[in-house]
N, C-alpha and C positions, 0 to 999 in steps of 0.2 A: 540452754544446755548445749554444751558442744559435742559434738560428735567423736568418736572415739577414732586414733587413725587408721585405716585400713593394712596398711602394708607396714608393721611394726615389726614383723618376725627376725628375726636371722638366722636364727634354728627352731626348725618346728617339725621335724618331719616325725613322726611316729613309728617307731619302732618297736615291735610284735616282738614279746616273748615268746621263745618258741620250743623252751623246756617242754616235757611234757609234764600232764596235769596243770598246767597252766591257762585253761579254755574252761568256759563256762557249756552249757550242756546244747547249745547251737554252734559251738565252736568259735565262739568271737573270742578271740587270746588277751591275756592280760599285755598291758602295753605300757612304756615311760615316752616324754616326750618334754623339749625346752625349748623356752623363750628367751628369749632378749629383746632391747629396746630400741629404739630410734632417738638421737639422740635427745630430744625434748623429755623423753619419759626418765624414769628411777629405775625400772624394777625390772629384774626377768622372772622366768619359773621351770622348775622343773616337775613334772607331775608325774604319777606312775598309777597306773590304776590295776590293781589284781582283782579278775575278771571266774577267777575261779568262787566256783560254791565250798570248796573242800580245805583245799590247801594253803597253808601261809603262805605267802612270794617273801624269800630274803635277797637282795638285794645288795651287791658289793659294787661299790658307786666310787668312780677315782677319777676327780673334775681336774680341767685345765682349766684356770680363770685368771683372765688377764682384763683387766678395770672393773672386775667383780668381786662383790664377798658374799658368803650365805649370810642372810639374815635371820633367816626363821628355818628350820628348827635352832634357836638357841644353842651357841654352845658345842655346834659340829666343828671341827678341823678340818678344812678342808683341804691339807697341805696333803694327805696323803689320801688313801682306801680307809671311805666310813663305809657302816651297816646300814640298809632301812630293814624294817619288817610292815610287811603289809599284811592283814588281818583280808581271810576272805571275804569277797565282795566288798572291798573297803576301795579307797585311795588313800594316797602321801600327794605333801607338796612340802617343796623347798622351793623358797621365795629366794633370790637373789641381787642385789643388791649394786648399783650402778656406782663405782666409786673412781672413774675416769670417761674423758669423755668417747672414747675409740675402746669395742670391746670383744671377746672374743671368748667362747665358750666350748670345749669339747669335755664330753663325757663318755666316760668306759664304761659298762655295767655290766658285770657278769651277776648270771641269778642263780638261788640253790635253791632245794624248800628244808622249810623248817619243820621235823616231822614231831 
């Protein structure tokens, strides 16, 4: 079995929502965060995790993707501002999808709750 590669990232940094109501009851905040690949690999991700016990996280998500497409959720546009809703104590992911070999990924998020 081979080994998975270590330094695959190109964006991974973690980014803390900081709405309030968005922390679980020790205060660790809900948070989204992405990948991309190296060029051997296919795929990147974008993940979000709402970290609350209480409230839904919505999520207005407006991607730059250049040698990228969404793959999974099915059916997004990514050409402009989609929605997620994240369910509490839940996660989202969006898979993304390598379709050049040079690639480049910025994301906007602004969050609301969905009451």
């Amino acid at each position: 079995m081979r080994d998975a590669p270590r330094n695959r990232v190109l964006y991974d940094a973690r980014k803390e929502i900081d709405a309030e109501g968005f922390a679980d009851e020790d205060g660790e905040k809900s948070y989204y965060m992405g990948s991309t690949t190296e060029e051997d690999l296919s795929y990147g991700w974008i993940y979000t995790s709402n970290e609350s016990e209480e409230n839904v996280l919505k999520n207005q998500i407006s991607l730059s993707l250049e040698g990228l497409e969404v793959a999974y959720p099915a059916g997004i546009d990514a050409s402009g501002p989609f929605d997620i809703t994240v369910e509490p104590e839940s996660d989202h992911l969006i898979i993304l999808r390598k379709t050049a070999k040079d690639v480049d990924l910025n994301i906007e998020v602004t969050t609301y709750s969905v009451e």
